[in-house]
Each structure stands twice: as C-alpha cells, then as structure tokens.
C-alpha positions, 0 to 999 in steps of 0.5 A, spaced: 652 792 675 651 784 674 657 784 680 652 788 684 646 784 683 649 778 685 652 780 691 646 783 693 642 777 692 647 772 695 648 777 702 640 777 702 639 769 701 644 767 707 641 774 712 635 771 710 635 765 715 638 768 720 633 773 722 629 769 728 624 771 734 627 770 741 625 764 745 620 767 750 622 766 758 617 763 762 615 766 768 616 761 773 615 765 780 609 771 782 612 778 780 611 779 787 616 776 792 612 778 797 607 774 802 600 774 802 595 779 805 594 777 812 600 773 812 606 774 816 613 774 813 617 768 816 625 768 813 628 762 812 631 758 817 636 754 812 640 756 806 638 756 799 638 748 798 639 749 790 639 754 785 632 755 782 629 755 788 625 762 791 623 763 798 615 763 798 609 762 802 605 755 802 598 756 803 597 749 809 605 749 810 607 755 811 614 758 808 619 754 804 624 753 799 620 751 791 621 750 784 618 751 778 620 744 776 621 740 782 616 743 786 617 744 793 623 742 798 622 737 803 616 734 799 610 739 800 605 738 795 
C-alpha cells in the first residue's frame, strides 16, 4: 500500500509541472484575403519577395506585398 501512495504521489508531483497552456497564435493578417468593397483585385506583378508576406491591398498605394513584422515591401507606410 505505502508502495502505491508513493508512486502515485511521485507520478503526481512530476505530471504537475508539465500541464501548461499553449501559446496563442497572433493574427498577423485580416481573415479575409479579399480586396475592399469598391476595389478592383490587381494580382501580383513579382514573386513573393519573403516568406511571411501576403498579397494586400494598400489604402493610397494599391497592391503589394506586407508583413506583420517588416511592414510593407519596397517601403509603403
């Protein structure tokens, strides 16, 4: 019996720590990949320059390629 408590107790203590919440993954883009109401869908006219850039549509530019993290390809603000 005092084997059983044992063993439990020592399988409790190093599960224990081992139970943790996943990171959360950050939404870095619209769900919707689609252009704006009112504006007309112009496809790329150059290759993707880096993974982590998606196609989207720039209010004053127009279209090009940005990322979460360095922002707009050829330097759009």
């Amino acid at each position: 019996m005092t084997l059983k408590v044992t063993a439990c107790s020592v399988l409790l203590v190093c599960l224990s720590g081992c139970v943790v919440q996943p990171a959360g993954i950050r939404q870095a883009y619209p769900v919707n990949y689609g252009p704006p109401p009112g504006v007309v869908y112009i496809a790329p006219t150059y290759v993707l320059p880096a993974p982590g850039f998606v196609w989207l549509h720039h209010p004053h530019h127009g279209w090009g390629w940005r990322h979460p993290d360095r922002g707009w390809h050829r330097g759009w603000r």
